[in-house]
C-alpha positions in Angstrom: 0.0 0.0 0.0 1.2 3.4 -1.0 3.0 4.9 2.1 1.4 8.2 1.6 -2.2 7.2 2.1 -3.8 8.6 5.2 -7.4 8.1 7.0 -9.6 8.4 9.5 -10.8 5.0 11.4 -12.3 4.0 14.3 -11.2 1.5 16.8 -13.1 -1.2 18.8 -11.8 -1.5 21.9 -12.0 -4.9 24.0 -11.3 -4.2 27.3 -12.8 -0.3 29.0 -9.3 0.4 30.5 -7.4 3.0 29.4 -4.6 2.2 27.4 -0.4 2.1 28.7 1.6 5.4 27.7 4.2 3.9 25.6 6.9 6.4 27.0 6.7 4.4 30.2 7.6 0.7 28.5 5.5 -1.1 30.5 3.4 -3.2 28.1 0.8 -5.2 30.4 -0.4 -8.8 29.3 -3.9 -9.6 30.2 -5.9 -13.1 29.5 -8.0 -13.1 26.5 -9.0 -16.6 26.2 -7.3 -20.0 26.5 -4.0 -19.6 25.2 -4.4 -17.0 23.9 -3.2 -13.0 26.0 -3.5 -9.4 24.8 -1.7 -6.3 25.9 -2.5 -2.4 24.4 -0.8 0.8 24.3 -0.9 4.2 23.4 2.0 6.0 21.6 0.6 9.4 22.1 -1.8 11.2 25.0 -3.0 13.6 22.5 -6.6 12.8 21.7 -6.7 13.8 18.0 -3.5 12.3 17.3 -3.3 9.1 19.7 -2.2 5.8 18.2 -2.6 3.0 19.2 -0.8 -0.7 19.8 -2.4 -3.7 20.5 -0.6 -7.5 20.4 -1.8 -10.5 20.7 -0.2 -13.4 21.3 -0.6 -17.6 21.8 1.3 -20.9 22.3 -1.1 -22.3 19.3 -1.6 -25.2 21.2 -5.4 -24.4 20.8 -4.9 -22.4 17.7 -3.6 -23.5 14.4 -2.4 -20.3 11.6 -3.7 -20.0 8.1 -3.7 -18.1 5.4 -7.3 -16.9 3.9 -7.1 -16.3 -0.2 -10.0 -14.2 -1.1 -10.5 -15.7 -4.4 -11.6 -18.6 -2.5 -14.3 -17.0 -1.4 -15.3 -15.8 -4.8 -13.8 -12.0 -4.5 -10.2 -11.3 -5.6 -10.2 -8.5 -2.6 -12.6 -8.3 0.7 -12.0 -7.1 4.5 -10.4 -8.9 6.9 -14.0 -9.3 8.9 -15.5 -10.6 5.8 -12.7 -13.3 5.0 -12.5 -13.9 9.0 -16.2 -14.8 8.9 -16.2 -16.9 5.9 -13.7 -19.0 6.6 -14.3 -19.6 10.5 -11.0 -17.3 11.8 -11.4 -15.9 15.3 -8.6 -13.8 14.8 -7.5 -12.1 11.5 -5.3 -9.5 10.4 -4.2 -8.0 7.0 -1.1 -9.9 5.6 0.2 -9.5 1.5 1.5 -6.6 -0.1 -0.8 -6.2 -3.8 -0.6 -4.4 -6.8 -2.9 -1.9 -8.0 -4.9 -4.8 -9.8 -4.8 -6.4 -6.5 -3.0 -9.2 -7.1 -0.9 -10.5 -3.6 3.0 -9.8 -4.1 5.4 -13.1 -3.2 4.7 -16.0 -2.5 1.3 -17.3 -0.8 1.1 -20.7 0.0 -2.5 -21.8 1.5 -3.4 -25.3 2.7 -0.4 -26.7 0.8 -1.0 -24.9 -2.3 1.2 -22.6 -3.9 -0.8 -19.4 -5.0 1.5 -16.9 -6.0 5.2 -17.1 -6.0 8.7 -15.9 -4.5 9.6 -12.2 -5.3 12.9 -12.2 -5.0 13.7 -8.9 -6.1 14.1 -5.1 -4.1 14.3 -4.4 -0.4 10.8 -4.6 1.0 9.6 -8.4 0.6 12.2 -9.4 3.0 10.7 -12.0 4.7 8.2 -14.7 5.1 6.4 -16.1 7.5 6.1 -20.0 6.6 4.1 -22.7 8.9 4.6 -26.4 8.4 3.7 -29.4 10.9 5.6 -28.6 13.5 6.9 -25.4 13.3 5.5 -21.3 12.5 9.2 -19.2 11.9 9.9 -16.0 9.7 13.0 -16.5 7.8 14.7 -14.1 4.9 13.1 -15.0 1.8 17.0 -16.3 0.5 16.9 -19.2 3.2 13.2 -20.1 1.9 11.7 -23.8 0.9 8.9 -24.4 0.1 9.0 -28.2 0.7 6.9 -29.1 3.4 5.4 -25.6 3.7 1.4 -25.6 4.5 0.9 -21.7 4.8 3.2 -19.1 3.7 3.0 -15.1 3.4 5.6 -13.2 2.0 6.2 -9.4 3.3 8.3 -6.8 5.2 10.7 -5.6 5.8 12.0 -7.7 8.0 12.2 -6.0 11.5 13.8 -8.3 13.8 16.1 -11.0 13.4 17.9 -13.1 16.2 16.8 -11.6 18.6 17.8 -7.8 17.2 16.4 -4.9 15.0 17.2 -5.2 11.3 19.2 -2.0 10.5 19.3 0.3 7.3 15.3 0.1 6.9 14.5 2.4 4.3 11.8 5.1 5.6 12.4 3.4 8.8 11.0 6.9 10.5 8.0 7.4 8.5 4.6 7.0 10.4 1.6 4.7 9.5 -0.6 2.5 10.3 1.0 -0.9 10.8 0.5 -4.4 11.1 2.9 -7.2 11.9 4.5 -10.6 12.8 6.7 -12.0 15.6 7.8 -15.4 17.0 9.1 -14.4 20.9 12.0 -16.0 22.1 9.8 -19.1 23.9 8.2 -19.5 20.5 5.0 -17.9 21.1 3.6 -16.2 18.3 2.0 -12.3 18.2 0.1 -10.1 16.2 1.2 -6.5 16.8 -1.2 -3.9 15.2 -0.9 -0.3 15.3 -4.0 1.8 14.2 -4.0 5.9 14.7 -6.6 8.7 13.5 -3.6 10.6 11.3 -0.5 9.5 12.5 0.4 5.7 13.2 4.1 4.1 13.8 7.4 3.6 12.5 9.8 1.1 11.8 11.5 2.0 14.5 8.9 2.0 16.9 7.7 -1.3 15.7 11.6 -2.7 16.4 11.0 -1.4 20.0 7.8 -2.4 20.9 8.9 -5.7 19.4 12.5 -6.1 21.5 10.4 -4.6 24.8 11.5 -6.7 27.9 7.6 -8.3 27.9 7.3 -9.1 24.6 10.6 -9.9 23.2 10.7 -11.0 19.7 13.4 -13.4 18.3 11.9 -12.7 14.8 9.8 -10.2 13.6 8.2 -9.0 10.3 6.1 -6.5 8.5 3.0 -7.1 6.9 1.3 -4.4 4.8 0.0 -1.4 6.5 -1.7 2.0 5.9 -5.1 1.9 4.1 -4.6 -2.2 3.9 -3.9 -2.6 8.3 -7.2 -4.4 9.8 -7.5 -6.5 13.1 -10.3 -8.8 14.1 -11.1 -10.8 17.0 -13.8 -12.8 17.8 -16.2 -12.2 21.1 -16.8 -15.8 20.8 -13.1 -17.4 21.6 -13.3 -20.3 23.6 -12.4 -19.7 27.3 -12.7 -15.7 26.5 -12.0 -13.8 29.9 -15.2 -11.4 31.6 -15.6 -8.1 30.1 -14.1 -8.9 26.4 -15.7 -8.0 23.0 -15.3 -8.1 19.8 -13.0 -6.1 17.9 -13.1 -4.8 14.3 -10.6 -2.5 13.0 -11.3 -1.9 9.5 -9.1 -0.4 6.7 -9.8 1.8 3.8 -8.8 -1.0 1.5 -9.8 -4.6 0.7 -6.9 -7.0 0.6 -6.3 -10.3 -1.1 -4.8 -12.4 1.7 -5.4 -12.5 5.3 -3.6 -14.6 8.5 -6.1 -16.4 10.5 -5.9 -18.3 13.8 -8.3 -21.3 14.0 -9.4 -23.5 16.3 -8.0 -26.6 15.9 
């Protein structure tokens, strides 16, 4: 998505606390459901101009990741919400880069099947984030194989790698909306979505919020942001805790792919 796009949204909120200044670093993890914990903050205190960070993150020991295709569902773009809702996700975020056709950029790989493939080419499809039997991991797209691969996405750039920030991002200071990626260092794996009225996050803020003392990423990548960046969770997960509700961030933009958990 083109970085210069800009818009207004509003945000669902699960839980009616306020949200954890990012200046102070302390990023709070609260139950969601089984397996499965959420933690928000706010970047800014300014009303007009607050954004906002939420993660999520699971063992997937009740949760399996997927990639949605919307062609599947009979559209070559839709919302996150819609594809979530289709297919049976309880949580769903944005995930390929597209053209202006709308065709996903790099590789896609959805229940075994290869759907698009690599782009090996320029300094922003970095990564991807590739789930076989027994493993989810994001690796550089050079180290990639698809043997054995179930569900791939390809994005980024990649933000963190071994445990530290990738350096030389270009635009690594611009502001957006973002979402992305991250496999912490006990293997759990988050969703960390940024959503603002007019001004969103950088690179750079995405690296810290990533390498934070409570969330601590080994790996971490970016998925397509600005008018593409939408969230949605399910009121219904099993186990939820008291006092959650659905959320449903929505983007400006219909996308072509989309990461679900599922049940498994």
């Amino acid at each position: 998505m083109p970085a210069f796009l800009r818009y207004l949204t509003c945000v669902g909120v699960l839980f009616l606390t306020p949200f954890t200044a990012l200046a102070d670093w302390n990023i709070h993890w609260k139950k969601l459901a089984d397996d499965m914990e959420i933690a928000q903050l706010q970047i800014s205190s300014t009303p007009l101009l607050s954004t906002q960070v939420t993660l999520i993150r699971t063992q997937l020991k009740r949760y399996k990741l997927r990639v949605i295709y919307s062609k599947k569902y009979g559209r070559s773009r839709s919302t996150v919400k819609e594809l979530a809702l289709q297919s049976n996700a309880l949580v769903a975020i944005n995930a390929s880069f597209f053209d202006e056709y709308g065709k996903a950029l790099g590789v896609v790989i959805s229940n075994g099947r290869m759907l698009n493939r690599l782009h090996r080419g320029g300094s922003t499809l970095t990564g991807i984030l590739a789930v076989s039997n027994n493993s989810v991991e994001i690796i550089r797209r050079d180290y990639f194989n698809p043997i054995n691969v179930i569900e791939a996405v390809q994005a980024g750039p990649l933000l963190i790698e071994k445990g530290r920030a990738v350096k030389g991002l270009r635009n690594a200071d611009e502001l957006s909306r973002r979402s992305a990626v991250c496999i912490d260092e006990k293997n759990r794996f988050l969703l960390i979505f940024v959503s603002s009225n007019f001004v969103g996050a950088s690179f750079k803020q995405l690296q810290q919020i990533a390498l934070n003392n409570n969330v601590q990423c080994r790996t971490a990548l970016n998925l397509d942001g600005g008018g593409s960046a939408q969230l949605y969770v399910s009121k219904k997960l099993p186990g939820a805790a008291r006092g959650i509700r659905e959320i449903s961030v929505p983007g400006r933009d219909p996308v072509p792919v989309v990461l679900g958990l599922f049940l498994r």
